[in-house]
VMD Tcl script that draws the C-alpha trace (Angstrom):
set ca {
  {94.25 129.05 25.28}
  {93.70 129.73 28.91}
  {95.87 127.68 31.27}
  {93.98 125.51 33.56}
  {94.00 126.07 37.32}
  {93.02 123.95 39.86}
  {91.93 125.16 43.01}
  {94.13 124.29 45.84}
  {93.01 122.26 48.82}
  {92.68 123.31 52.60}
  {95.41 121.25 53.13}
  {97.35 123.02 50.74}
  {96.58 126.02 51.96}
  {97.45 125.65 55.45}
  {100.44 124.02 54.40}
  {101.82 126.69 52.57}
  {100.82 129.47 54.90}
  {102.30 127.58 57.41}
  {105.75 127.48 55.65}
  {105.54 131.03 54.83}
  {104.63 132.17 58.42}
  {107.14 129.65 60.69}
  {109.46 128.35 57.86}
  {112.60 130.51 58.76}
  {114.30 130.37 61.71}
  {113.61 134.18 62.85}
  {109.41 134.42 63.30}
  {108.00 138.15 62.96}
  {106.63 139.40 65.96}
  {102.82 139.03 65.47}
  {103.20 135.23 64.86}
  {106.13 134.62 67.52}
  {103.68 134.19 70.06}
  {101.84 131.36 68.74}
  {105.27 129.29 68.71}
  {106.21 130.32 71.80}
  {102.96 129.48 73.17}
  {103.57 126.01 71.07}
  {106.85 125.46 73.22}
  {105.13 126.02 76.23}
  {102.12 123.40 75.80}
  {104.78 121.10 74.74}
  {106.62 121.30 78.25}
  {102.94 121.54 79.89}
  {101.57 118.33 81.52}
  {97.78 116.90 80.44}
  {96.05 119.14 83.63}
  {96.59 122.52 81.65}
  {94.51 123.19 78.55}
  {95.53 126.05 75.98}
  {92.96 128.18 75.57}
  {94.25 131.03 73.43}
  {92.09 132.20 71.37}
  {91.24 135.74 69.75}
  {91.30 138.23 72.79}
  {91.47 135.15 75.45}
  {92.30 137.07 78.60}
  {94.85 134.12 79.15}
  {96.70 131.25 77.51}
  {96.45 128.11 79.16}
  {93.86 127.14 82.07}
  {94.76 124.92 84.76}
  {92.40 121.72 85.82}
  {92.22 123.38 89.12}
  {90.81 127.22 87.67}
  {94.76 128.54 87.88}
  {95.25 130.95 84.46}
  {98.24 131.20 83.01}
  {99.44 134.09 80.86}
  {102.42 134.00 78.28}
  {104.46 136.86 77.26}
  {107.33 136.36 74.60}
  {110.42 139.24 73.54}
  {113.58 138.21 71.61}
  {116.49 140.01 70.81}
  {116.98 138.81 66.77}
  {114.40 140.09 65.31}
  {112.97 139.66 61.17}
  {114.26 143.30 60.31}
  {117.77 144.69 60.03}
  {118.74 146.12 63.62}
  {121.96 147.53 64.82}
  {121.78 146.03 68.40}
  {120.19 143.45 70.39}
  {116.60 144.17 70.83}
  {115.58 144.45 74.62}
  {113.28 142.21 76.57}
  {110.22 144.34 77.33}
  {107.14 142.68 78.21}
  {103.20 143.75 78.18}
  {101.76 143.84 81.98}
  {99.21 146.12 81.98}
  {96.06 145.53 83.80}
  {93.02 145.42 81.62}
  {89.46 146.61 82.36}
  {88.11 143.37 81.29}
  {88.44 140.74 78.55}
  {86.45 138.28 76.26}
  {84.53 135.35 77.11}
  {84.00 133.73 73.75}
  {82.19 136.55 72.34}
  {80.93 137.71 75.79}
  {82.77 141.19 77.16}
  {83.36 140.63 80.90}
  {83.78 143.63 82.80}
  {86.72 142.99 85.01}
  {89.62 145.25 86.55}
  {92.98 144.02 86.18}
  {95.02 141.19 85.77}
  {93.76 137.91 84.66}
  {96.25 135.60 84.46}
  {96.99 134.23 88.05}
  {100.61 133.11 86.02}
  {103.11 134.82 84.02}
  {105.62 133.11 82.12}
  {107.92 135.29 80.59}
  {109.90 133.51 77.83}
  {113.29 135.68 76.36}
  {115.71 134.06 73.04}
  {118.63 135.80 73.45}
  {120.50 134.42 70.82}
  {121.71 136.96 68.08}
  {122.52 136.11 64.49}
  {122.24 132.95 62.37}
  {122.66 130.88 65.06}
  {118.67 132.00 66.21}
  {115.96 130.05 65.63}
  {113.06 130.92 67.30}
  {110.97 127.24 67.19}
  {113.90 125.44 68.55}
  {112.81 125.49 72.92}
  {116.27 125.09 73.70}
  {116.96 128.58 72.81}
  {114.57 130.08 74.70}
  {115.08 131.14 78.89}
  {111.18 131.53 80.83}
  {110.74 133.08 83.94}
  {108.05 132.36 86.04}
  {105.69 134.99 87.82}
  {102.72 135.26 90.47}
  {100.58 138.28 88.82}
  {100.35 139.15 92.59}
  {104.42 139.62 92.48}
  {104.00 142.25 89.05}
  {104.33 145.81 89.68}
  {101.51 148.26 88.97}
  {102.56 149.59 85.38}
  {102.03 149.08 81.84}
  {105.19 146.65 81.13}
  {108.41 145.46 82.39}
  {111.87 144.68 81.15}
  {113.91 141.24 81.87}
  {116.12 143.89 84.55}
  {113.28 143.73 86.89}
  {112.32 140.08 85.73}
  {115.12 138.84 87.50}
  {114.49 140.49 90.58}
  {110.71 138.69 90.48}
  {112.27 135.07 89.76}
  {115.04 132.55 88.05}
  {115.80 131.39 84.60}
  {114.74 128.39 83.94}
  {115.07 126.21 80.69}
  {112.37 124.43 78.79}
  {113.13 121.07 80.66}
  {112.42 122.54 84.33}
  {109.51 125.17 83.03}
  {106.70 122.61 84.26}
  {108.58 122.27 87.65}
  {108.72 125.98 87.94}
  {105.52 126.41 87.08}
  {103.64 124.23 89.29}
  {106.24 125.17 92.21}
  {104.40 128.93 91.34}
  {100.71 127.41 90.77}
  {100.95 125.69 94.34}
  {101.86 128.72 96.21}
  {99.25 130.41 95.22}
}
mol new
graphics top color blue
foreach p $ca { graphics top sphere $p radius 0.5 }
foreach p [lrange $ca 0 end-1] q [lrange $ca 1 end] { graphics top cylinder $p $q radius 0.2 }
display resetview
């Protein structure tokens, strides 16, 4: 006799995948992003929308047309390392991006806003989803150097650490200067 299966629900589905992707403290890499970008909407206030999507050119849109890019690196990471791993950070300019599924040809940056967001914490102490753990830096794309990426060395000459509580204030402090 054949057992009988039943086939599982949406719900069930995205519940489970869910656990399996963000249920441990340590996220992989390729799904770290998405809760880091989660932290940040949480600290956001109701005039910036996230608009991530697949190949967005940007993260989060501002009522006013400001863009705002997030970049995420953390030290623990999901495989067995010897050492801390580094904070480096993706800045290269593009030659365009996507537009739903429109190509827009378009040299450079185009993010008006960086927010560079580091967990330093090392062992079984890290948990990646918890904000408290996690130090953001705030950056003009106008302050970024010409090159393909950049380490949290010359982060810190661009701008201060700031915790999840004073992100927003950071952030609009950098959105109203430009």
């Amino acid at each position: 006799m054949t057992p009988t299966t039943q086939v599982p629900s949406v719900e069930e589905i995205s519940r489970r995948a869910a656990e399996n992707a963000f249920g441990s403290p340590v996220v992989v890499n390729n799904l770290r992003g998405l809760v880091v970008e989660t932290i940040v909407d949480a600290a956001l206030s109701p005039e910036w929308t996230w608009t991530a999507k697949d190949w967005a050119g940007w993260d989060f849109s501002h009522s006013d047309g400001t863009r705002l890019e997030v970049k995420q690196s953390a030290a623990q990471q999901s495989w067995a390392q010897r050492k801390p791993t580094p904070a480096r950070f993706d800045i290269a300019e593009r030659t365009g991006r996507y537009e739903g599924a429109t190509w827009v040809s378009q040299s450079g940056r185009a993010a008006h806003i960086y927010i560079f967001a580091y967990n330093e914490t090392l062992g079984s102490q890290t948990d990646h989803r918890d904000p408290r753990q996690w130090i953001f830096y705030v950056v003009p794309s106008t302050r970024l150097p010409n090159q393909r990426s950049i380490g949290l060395p010359a982060i810190l000459n661009l701008s201060v650490a700031v915790r999840w509580e004073d992100l927003l204030t950071a952030l609009e402090r950098a959105r109203l200067q430009l």
